[in-house]
LOLO-171533 format. One record per residue (C-alpha): residue number from 1; x, y, z. Coordinates in steps of 0.001 Angstrom, whole numbers. Layout:
! LOLO-171533
SITE   num      east     north        up
SITE   NUM         X         Y         Z
...
//
This chain:
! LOLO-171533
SITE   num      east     north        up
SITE     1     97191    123748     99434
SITE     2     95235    120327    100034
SITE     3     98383    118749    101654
SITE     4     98617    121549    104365
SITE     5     94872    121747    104888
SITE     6     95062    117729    106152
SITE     7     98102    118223    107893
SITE     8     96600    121228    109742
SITE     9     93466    118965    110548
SITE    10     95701    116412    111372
SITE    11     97521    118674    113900
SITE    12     93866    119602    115501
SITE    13     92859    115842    115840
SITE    14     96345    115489    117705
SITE    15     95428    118413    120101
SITE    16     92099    117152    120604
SITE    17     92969    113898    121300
SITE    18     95615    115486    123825
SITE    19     93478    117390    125503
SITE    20     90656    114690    125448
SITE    21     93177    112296    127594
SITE    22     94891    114927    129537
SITE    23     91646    116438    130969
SITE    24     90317    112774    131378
SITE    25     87305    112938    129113
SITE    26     85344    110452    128749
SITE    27     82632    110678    126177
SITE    28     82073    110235    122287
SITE    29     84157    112731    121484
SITE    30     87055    111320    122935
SITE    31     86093    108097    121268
SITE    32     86106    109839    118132
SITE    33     89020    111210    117751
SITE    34     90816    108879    119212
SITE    35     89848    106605    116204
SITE    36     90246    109045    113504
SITE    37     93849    109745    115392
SITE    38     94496    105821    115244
SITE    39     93383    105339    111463
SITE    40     94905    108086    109968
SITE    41     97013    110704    112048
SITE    42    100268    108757    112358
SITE    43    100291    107301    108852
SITE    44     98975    110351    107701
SITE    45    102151    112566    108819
SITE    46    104345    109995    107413
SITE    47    103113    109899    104348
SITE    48    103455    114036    104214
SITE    49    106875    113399    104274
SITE    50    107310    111117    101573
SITE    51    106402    113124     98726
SITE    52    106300    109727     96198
SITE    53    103950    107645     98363
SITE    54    101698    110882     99191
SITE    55    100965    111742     95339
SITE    56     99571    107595     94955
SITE    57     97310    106773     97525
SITE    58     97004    109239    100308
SITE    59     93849    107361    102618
SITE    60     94870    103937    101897
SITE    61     98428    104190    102676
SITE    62     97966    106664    105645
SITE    63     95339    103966    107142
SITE    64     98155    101122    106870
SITE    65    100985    102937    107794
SITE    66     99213    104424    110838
SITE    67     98066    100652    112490
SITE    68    101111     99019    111263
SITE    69    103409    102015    113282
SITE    70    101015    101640    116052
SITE    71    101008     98088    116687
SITE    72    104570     98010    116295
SITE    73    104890    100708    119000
SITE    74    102739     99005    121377
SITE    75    103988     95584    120342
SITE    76    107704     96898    121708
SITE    77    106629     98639    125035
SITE    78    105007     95383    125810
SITE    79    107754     93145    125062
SITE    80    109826     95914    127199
SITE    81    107957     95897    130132
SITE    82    107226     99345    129552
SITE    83    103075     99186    128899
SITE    84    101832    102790    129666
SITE    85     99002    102876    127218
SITE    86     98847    106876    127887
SITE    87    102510    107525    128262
SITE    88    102687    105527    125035
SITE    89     99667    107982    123092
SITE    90    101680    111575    124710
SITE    91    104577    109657    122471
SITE    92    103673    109335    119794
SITE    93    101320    112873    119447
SITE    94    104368    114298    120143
SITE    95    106087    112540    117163
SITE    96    103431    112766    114514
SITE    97    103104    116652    115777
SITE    98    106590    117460    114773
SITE    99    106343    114895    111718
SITE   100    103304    116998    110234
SITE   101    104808    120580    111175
SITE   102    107938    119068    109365
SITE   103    106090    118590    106212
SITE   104    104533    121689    106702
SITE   105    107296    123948    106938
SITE   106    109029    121480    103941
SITE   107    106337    122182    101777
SITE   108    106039    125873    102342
SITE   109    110139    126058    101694
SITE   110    109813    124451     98335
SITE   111    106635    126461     97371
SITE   112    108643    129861     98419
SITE   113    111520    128667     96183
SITE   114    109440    127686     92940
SITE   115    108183    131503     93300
SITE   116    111487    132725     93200
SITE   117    112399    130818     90458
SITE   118    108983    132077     88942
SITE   119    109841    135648     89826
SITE   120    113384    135278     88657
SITE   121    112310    133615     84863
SITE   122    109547    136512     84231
SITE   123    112242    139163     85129
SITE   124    114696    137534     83091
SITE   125    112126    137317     80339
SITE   126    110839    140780     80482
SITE   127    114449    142107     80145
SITE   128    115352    139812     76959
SITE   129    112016    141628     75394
SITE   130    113016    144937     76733
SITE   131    116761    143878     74688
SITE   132    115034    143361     71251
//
């Protein structure tokens, strides 16, 4: 339940940072969460999908992942020739959007499953009592 509450704040910084830059805002609150989208967004809906990393160090490893990715994505564009600092951003909220609904619809699968399983052992329980 924890997981998908971050992820769904996650998915509101990424709208708010969208909208922010597509409506050409240009106050604090643009500032703001365009850092918290920078720290923590990208790395953040990485680490939702990699189940092992997420359960050790969620902030930490969120914060590293998301500057490393970054500066490796502006890094390229440069090198390409290709430097649209807001083309660039549209990319990559469109990645880390479908990255965190991803995880989101991952987590829900495996949650609906372990209830069936649940579901399944209690029946299959009640009916051995009902046997004796």
């Amino acid at each position: 339940m924890r997981d998908n509450v971050i992820d769904l704040g996650c998915v509101a910084v990424t709208v708010a940072v969208t909208v922010a830059v597509a409506t050409s805002e240009r106050g604090a609150f643009r500032a703001a969460v365009g850092v918290v989208f920078v720290l923590y967004v990208p790395g953040r809906s990485i680490i939702a999908n990699w189940p092992r990393m997420a359960a050790r160090s969620n902030i930490a490893a969120s914060v590293l992942f998301s500057l490393s990715i970054l500066t490796l994505f502006a890094t390229l564009t440069l090198w390409a020739g290709y430097w649209h600092p807001l083309g660039l951003l549209e990319v990559e909220c469109v990645a880390v959007g479908i990255a965190l609904f991803t995880a989101l619809l991952r987590r829900r699968r495996a949650d609906q499953a372990r209830a069936a399983v649940t579901a399944e052992a209690e029946s299959a329980t009640e009916l051995h009592d009902l046997d004796s």
